[in-house]
C-alpha positions, -999 to 999 in steps of 0.1 A, spaced: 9 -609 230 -16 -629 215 -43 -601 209 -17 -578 196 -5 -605 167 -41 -604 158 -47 -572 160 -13 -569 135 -26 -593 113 -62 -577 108 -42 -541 102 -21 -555 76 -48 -569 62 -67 -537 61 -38 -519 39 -39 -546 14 -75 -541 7 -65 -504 2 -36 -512 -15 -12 -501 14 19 -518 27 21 -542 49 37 -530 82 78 -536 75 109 -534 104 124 -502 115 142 -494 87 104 -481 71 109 -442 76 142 -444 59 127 -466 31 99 -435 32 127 -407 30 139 -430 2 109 -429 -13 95 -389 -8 132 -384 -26 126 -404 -53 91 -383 -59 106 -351 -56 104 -331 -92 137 -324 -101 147 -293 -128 158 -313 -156 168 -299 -187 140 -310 -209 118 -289 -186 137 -254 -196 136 -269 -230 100 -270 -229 96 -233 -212 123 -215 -238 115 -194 -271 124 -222 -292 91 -239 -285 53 -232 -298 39 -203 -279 8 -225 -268 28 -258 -258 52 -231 -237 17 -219 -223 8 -253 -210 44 -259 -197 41 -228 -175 9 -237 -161 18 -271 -153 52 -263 -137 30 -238 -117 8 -266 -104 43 -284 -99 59 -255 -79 25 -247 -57 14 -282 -47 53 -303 -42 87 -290 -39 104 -285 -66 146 -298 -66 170 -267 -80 206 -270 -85 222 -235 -78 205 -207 -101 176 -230 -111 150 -202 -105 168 -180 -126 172 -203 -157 132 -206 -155 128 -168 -153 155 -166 -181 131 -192 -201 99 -176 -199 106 -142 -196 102 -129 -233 68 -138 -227 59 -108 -208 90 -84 -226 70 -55 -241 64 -57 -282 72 -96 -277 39 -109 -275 3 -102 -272 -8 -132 -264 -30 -126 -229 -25 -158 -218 13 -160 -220 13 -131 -199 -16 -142 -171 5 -178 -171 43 -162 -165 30 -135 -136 14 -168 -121 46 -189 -121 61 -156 -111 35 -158 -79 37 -195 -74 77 -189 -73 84 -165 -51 58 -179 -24 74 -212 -21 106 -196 -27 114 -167 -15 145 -168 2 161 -182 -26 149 -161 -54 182 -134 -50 185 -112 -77 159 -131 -102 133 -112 -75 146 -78 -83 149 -85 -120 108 -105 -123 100 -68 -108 112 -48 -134 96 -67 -156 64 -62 -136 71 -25 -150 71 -31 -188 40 -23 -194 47 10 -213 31 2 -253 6 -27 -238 -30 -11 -239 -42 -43 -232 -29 -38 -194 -57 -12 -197 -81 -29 -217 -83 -63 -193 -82 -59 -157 -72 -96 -151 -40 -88 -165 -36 -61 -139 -47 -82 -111 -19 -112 -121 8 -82 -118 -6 -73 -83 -10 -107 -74 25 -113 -86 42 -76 -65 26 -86 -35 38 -119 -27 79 -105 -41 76 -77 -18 57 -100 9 26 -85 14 43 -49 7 65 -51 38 102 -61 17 111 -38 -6 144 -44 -11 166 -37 -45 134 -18 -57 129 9 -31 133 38 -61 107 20 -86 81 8 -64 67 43 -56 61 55 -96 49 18 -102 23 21 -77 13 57 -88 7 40 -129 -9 13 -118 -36 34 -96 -43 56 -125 -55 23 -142 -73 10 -111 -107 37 -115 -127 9 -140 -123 -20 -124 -133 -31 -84 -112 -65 -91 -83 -46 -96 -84 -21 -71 -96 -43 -45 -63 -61 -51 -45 -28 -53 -54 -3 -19 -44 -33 7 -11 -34 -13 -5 3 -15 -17 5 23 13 -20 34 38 -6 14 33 33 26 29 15 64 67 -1 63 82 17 35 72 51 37 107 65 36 119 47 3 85 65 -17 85 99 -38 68 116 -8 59 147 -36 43 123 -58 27 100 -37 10 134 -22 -4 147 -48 -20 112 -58 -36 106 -21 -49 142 -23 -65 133 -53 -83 107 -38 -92 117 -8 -108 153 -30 -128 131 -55 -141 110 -20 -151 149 -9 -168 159 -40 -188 127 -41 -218 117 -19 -193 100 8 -181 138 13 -193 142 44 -186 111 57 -147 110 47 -151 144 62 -162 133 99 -132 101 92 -105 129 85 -118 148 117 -122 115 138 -77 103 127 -68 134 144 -90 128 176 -80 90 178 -51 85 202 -43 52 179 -32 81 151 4 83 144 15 119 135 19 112 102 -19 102 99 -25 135 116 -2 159 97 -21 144 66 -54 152 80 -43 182 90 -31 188 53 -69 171 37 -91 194 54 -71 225 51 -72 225 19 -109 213 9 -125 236 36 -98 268 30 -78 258 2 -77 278 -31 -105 278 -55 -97 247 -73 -91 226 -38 -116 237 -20 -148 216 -21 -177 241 -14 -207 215 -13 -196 201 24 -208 234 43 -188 221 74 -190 234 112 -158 253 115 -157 250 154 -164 215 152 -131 208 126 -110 240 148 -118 217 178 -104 182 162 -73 205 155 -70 219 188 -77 182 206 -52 167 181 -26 189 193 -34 189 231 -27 148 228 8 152 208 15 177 232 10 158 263 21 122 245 53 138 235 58 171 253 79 198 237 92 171 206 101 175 174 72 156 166 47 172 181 64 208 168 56 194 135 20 193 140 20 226 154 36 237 125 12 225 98 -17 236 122 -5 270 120 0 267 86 -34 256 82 -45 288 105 -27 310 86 -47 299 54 -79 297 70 -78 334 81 -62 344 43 -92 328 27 -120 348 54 -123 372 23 -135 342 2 -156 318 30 -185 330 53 -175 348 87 -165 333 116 -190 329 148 -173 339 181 -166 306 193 -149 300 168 -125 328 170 -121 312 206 -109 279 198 -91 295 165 -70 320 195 -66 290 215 -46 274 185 -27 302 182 -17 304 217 -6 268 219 15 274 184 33 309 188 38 304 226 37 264 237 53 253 205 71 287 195 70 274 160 61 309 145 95 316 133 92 292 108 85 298 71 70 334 81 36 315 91 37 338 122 43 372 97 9 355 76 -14 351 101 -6 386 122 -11 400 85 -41 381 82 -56 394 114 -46 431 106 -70 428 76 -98 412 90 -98 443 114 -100 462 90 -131 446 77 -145 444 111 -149 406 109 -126 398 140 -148 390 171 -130 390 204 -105 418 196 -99 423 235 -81 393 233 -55 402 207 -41 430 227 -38 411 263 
């Protein structure tokens, strides 16, 4: 008992030399909870005074930044509809034609960010209304002109939509957002490095709230200037390699599918001519790709759907033989054994006249003498 008085007496001593308490009773943690209380920053009204319009841009500047420090380091104390009365202060500094002061803006989509991370669950409808704000950037070529500001609204999406997984109350708008916002992206690595990973988690778990149309168009233009460039062949041999990979969803595959059709067969102004691909090789990734939806799920809707763009894709392939070089005998094999598992295993040719195309198709090449194999057609 002796020993532990001492070894009391040394520890007490120890926090006075760091200026610490001495040891107290047992009423110390409440005394602490007292205390950490006491500490807490609480929403007072000078501090919306200090973030509203009626103050001098550059002293509101400083009182965003350090109420962002506040809100990212301590818990902040709201009464009910705090966060909005903030958002309600400082949100004519990032209303188109209000200001075009940079730093305004980079300071509110920072707050924004700091907010809804240690927030979230809270934030209600201020979330839904700090996103369409994220959308007034119409009439701000300055958005254009300096990539940072680009990156703070990125920044400041991805942690209200968490990562790009919630996109509720802006399931209509996030889509066209996204689309603007990646036509901006081509200068600058900062911002598009910010950008894809978002984009990527929001088609993942939101697929069905996006303009499917729109969003198309934009992914095939990217994935035709990857074609045309010097990583053409390589994004080639990654488009063949999703279909083979049992990982691949269907949806991965049907866009596949849809990317190589149209650069290897496509019209004139989709086609990409440089990449001088091995037909077989990319009639093969088809054929495999629908072999493993066939056996995964059987006679599904799914899998019918893949047989249906793959005979799509057929029946342009053997439109455009006027147009691309001939084809060698084994690949007529593997381009019949497609055929087989579409119009027969599938029965999917009764859709959109695909079957009408391609026995059209065939008819012609005849003609021309460029079908190898014929025996096959008639048994």
């Amino acid at each position: 008992q002796q020993q532990q008085q001492q070894d009391s007496s040394i520890a007490d001593k120890l926090r006075v030399l760091f200026n610490k308490k001495p040891s107290s009773t047992s009423s110390e943690p409440q005394q602490l909870q007292q205390q950490q209380q006491q500490q807490q920053p609480v929403l007072t009204e000078q501090l919306v005074e200090s973030l509203s319009c009626g103050q001098d841009v550059e002293l509101r500047i400083k009182a965003v930044q350090q109420l962002t420090e506040l809100v990212s380091n301590r818990r902040l104390e709201t009464e009910s509809g705090g966060l909005e009365r903030i958002w309600l202060a400082v949100r004519d500094l990032v209303d188109a034609g209000q200001t075009d002061n940079l730093d305004a803006r980079s300071a509110v989509w920072r707050l924004v960010t700091a907010l809804a991370g240690a927030y979230y669950p809270c934030l209600g409808y201020a979330r839904a209304a700090m996103f369409q704000a994220l959308q007034t950037d119409t009439g701000l070529p300055e958005v254009d002109s300096n990539p940072a500001e680009l990156c703070d609204r990125i920044e400041a999406l991805r942690v209200l939509t968490r990562s790009g997984v919630d996109l509720n109350l802006m399931e209509e708008e996030a889509g066209p957002l996204l689309c603007r916002w990646l036509a901006r992206t081509g200068g600058s690595t900062s911002a598009s490095n910010a950008l894809f990973p978002l984009l990527l988690s929001i088609v993942e778990h939101n697929a069905g709230h996006l303009d499917h149309e729109h969003l198309s168009v934009k992914s095939w233009d990217v994935v035709h200037s990857l074609l045309c460039s010097h990583l053409g062949q390589a994004t080639l041999l990654v488009l063949c390699a999703l279909l083979e990979s049992p990982d691949s969803s269907i949806e991965i595959a049907r866009g596949s599918v849809a990317c190589l059709s149209l650069a290897l067969w496509g019209e004139r102004g989709q086609r990409v001519d440089q990449l001088c691909p091995n037909y077989t090789s990319v009639l093969l990734c088809l054929l495999r790709a629908l072999n493993r939806q066939s056996a995964a799920a059987g006679d599904s809707f799914v899998a019918r759907q893949l047989a249906f763009d793959i005979l799509a894709s057929v029946a342009r392939l053997l439109e455009a033989m006027t147009t691309v070089a001939g084809l060698r005998s084994l690949c007529w094999t593997v381009l019949l054994d497609l055929l087989d598992k579409c119009l027969f295993d599938f029965d999917v040719g009764g859709d959109a006249g695909d079957k009408e195309k391609v026995c059209l198709a065939i008819e012609q090449l005849l003609g021309f003498g460029q079908v190898q194999q014929k025996q096959r057609l008639f048994t």
